[in-house]
Structures are given as structure tokens and as C-alpha cells.
C-alpha positions as CSV (number, residue, x, y, z in Angstrom):
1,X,-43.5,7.0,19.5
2,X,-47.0,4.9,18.4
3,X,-45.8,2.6,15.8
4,X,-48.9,0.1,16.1
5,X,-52.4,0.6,15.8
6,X,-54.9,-2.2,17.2
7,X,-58.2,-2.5,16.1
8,X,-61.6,-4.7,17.4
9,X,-63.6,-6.0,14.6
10,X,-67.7,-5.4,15.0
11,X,-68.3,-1.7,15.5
12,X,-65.2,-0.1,14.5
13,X,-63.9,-1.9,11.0
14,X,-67.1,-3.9,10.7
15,X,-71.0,-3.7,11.2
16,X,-73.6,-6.2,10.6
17,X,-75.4,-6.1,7.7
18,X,-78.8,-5.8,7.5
19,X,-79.3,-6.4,3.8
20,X,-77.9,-10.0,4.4
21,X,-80.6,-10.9,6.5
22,X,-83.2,-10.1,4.4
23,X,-81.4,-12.2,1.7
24,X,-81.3,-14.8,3.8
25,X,-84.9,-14.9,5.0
26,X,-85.6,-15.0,0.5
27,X,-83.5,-17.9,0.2
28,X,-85.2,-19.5,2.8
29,X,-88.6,-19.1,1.7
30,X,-88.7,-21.6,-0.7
31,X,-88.0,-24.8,1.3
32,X,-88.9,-23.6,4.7
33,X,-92.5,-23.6,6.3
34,X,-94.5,-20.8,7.5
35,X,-94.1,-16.8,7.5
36,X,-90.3,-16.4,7.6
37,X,-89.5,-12.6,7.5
38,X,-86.1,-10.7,8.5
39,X,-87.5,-10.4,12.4
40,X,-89.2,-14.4,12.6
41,X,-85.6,-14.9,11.5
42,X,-83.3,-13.4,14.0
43,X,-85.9,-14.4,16.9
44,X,-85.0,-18.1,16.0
45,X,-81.5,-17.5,15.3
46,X,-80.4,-15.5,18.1
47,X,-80.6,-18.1,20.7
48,X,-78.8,-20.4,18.8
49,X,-76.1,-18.3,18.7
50,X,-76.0,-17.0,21.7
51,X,-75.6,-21.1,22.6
52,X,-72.8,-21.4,19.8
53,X,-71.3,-17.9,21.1
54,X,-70.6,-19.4,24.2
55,X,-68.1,-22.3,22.8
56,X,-66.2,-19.4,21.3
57,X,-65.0,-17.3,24.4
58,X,-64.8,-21.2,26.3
59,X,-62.1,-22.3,23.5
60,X,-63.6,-25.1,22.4
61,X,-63.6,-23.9,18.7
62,X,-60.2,-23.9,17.1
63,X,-58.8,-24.4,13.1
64,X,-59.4,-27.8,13.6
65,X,-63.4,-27.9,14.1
66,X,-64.3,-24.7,13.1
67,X,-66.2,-26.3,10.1
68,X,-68.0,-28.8,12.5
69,X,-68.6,-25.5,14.2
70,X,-70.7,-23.9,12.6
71,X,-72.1,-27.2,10.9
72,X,-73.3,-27.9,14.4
73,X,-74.9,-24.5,14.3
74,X,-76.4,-24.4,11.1
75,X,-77.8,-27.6,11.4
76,X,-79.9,-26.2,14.6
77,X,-80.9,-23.5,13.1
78,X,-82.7,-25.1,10.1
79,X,-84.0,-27.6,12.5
80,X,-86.0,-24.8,14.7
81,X,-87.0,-23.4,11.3
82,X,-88.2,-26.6,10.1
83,X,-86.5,-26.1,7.6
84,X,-85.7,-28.4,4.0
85,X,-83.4,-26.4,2.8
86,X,-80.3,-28.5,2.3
87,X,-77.5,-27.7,5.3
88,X,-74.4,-28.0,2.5
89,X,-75.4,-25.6,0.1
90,X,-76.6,-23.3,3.1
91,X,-73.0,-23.5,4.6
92,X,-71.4,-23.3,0.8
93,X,-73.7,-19.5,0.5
94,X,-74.1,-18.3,4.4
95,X,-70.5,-18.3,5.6
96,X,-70.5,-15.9,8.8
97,X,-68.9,-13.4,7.6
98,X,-71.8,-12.7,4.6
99,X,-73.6,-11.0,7.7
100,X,-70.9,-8.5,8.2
101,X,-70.0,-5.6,6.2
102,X,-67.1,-2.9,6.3
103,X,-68.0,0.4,8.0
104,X,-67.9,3.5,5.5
105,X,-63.7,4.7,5.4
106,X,-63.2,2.1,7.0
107,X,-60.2,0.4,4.2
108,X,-59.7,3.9,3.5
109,X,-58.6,4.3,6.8
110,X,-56.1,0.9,6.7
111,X,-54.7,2.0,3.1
112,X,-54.1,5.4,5.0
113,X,-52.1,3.6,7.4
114,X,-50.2,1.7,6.1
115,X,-48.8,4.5,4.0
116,X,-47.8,5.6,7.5
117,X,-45.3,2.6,7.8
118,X,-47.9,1.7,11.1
119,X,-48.0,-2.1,11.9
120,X,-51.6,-3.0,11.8
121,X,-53.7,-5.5,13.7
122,X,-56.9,-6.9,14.4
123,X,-57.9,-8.7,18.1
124,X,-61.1,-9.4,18.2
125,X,-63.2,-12.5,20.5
126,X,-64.4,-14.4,17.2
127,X,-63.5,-18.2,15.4
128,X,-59.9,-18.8,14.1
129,X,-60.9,-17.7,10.7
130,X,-61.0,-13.8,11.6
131,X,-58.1,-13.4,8.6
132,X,-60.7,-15.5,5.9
133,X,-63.3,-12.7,7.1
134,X,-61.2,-9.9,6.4
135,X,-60.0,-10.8,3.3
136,X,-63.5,-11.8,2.4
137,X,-64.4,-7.8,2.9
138,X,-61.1,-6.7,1.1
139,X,-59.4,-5.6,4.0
140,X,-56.5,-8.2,4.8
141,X,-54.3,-6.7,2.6
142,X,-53.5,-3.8,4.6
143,X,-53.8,-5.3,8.2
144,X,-50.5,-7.1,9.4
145,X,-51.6,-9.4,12.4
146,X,-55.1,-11.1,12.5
147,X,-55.8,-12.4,16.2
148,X,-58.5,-14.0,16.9
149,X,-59.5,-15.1,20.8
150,X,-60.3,-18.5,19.7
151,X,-56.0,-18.8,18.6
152,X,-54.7,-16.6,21.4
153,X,-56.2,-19.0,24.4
154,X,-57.3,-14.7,26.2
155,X,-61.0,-13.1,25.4
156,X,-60.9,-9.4,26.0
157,X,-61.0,-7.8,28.3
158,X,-58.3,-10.1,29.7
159,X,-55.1,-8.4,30.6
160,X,-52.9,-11.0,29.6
161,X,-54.4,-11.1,26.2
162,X,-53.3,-7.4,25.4
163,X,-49.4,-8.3,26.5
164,X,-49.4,-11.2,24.4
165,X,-50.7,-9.2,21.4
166,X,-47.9,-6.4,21.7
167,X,-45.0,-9.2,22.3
168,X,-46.6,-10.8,18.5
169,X,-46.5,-7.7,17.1
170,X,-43.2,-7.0,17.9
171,X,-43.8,-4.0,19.9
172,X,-44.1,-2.3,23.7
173,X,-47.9,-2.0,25.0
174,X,-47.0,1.6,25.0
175,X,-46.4,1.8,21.3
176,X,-49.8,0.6,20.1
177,X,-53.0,2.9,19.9
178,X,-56.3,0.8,20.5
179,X,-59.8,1.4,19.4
180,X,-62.7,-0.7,20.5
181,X,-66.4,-0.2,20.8
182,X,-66.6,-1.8,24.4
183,X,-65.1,0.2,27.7
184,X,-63.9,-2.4,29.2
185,X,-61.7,-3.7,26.5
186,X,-60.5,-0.3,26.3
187,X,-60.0,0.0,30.6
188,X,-58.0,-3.0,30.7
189,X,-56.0,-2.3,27.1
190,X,-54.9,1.4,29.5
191,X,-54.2,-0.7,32.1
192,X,-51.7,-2.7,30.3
193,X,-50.1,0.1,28.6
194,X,-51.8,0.8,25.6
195,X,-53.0,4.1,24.2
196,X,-57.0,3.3,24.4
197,X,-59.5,4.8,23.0
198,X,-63.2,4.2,22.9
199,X,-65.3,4.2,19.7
200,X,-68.5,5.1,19.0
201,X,-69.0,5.7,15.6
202,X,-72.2,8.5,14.9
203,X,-72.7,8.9,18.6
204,X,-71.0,12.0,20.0
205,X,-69.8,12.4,23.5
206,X,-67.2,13.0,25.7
207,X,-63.7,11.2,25.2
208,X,-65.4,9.2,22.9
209,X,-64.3,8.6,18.6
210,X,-67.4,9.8,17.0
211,X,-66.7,10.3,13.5
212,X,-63.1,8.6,11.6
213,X,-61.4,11.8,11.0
214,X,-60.7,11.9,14.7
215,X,-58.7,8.6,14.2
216,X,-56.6,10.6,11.7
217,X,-56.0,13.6,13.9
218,X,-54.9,11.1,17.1
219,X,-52.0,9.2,14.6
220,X,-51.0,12.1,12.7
């Protein structure tokens, strides 16, 4: 019997926002030189994160330095932009997780289950503050277990991440359903027991979770 249910994070309870950006990029404008649209301003950005990504999945970023973390980051960012804008206020308004949004059904979908009596959880390869960022969208409430790579020591796909994840949530790999937007998470989560599915939210195909109501008809 599946008595746990194991989400990822970007692409199946969360999408980037796009809107954000475009915020950003206005309160920018003011104190930063030059044309500075929504596309000027992930072409300078993205390289900095891909930089700052990379201390993530090496474990150098724990509850300890987080903040340094992405002062370190934002810091670099305004620099490339040449930017005036002051870095505290910009870390006080632009905290990562302003730049994600919930997917449509998707707390419907959490609310639902834990109705269900399911234990709930989140793994996804992100900072230590994953629990901040889903409370921030309203959706900590109904999600039991918040595990972040940075505070597990294993990024996904690692093996040895899943097994550690079921033994926290107090259940057998074998009683946890798992759906993530990258099939290789979801080859190694089969390979260490769990139910797997891959998700692909508005993009139909075979074995893959197109549309939400399909997550319903798999727990049922």
C-alpha cells in the first residue's frame, strides 16, 4: 500500500514566474544604467547563476551561509549591471523564491492529499531554505517533510539520496509514489524502489503525467 507521495519542486508544484522578472527589470530602472528589459536582464543574470548554481549541488551552501549566499550573488549581479541600486533593500524585496510561483491545482492537489491521511514531501536540489519557499507560496502547510539537497549531503539523481529520504519519512521506498520533471531522477527513484513517475505538465505523451487529474487517478 502507497502511503507517501514525493514530490520535486520546479516543474511539478512550482514554475518560474515570468511576471517577476519584468518587475524586477522596473525596479531596476531607476538606479541602473542603460536599456534594462526582461531579456537584457536574464542574459546578465543567468551566468551568474549558473556560477552560484554550482555551489549548491557541491554543498558548500548550508543554513549557516545561505544569506552570504545569495549576498555573494546579488552583489555580482548588480555589479555586471552597473547597477546603484542598494544590494540590502534588493535582498529585503528579491528573495529567490519571488521568482517562483505555484502551478495551477497545484495546493489543491496537497489539500487533496492530505485528506488522504498521505505523508507528504518535497526533495528537491535547491538551498536549505526550500521549507521558507513553500510557505512563502502557501503550500507548507500541507507538505510534511521539506528536503532540500543542500541538508541531505545527496543531489538527485543519487541513489542514496532516495533511501535516505524514505528512512526520514518513516516509510519503505516501495510505499512512496514520486513525481519529477527530470527522467533521470525518476530512473534512479525506480531503481531504488519507488513508484516513479515522470511529469510533464501540458505536454502529452506516452507514460508521461500530462495534465493533474492523472495524479488523482494513480493515488486513488
Amino acid at each position: 500500500m502507497h502511503r507517501g507521495v514525493l514530490f520535486d519542486l520546479d516543474g511539478v508544484l512550482i514554475r518560474f514566474c515570468q511576471q517577476a522578472w519584468r518587475e524586477l527589470a522596473d525596479w531596476l530602472r531607476p538606479c541602473t544604467p542603460g536599456e534594462l528589459n526582461e531579456a537584457i536582464l536574464l542574459a546578465r543574470i543567468r551566468p551568474v547563476w549558473e556560477k552560484y548554481y554550482l555551489k549548491i549541488i557541491d554543498f558548500e551552501v548550508n543554513r549557516g551561509n545561505e544569506a552570504a549566499f545569495w549576498r555573494g550573488m546579488a552583489a555580482e549581479v548588480l555589479r555586471s549591471l552597473k547597477s546603484s541600486c542598494p544590494l540590502d533593500k534588493a535582498l529585503a524585496e528579491w528573495p529567490y523564491y519571488r521568482f517562483l510561483e505555484p502551478l495551477p491545482r497545484s495546493k489543491v492537489l496537497l489539500e487533496w492529499l492530505k485528506l488522504k491521511g498521505y505523508t507528504v514531501g518535497v526533495y528537491a536540489n535547491i538551498v536549505p531554505s526550500l521549507r521558507q519557499c513553500l510557505d512563502y507560496h502557501g503550500l507548507g502547510a500541507f507538505i510534511d517533510h521539506a528536503f532540500s539537497s543542500s541538508e541531505l549531503g545527496y543531489v538527485k539523481p543519487d541513489g542514496r539520496g532516495y533511501l535516505r529520504v524514505a528512512e526520514l519519512m518513516g516509510l519503505q521506498p516501495e510505499q512512496i509514489v514520486y513525481f519529477d520533471d527530470n527522467e533521470f531522477n525518476v530512473d534512479y527513484a525506480r531503481r531504488t524502489g519507488y513508484r516513479a513517475y515522470l511529469v510533464r505538465l501540458g505536454q502529452p505523451g506516452p507514460e508521461v503525467i500530462h495534465d493533474m487529474d492523472l495524479i488523482y487517478e494513480i493515488l486513488e
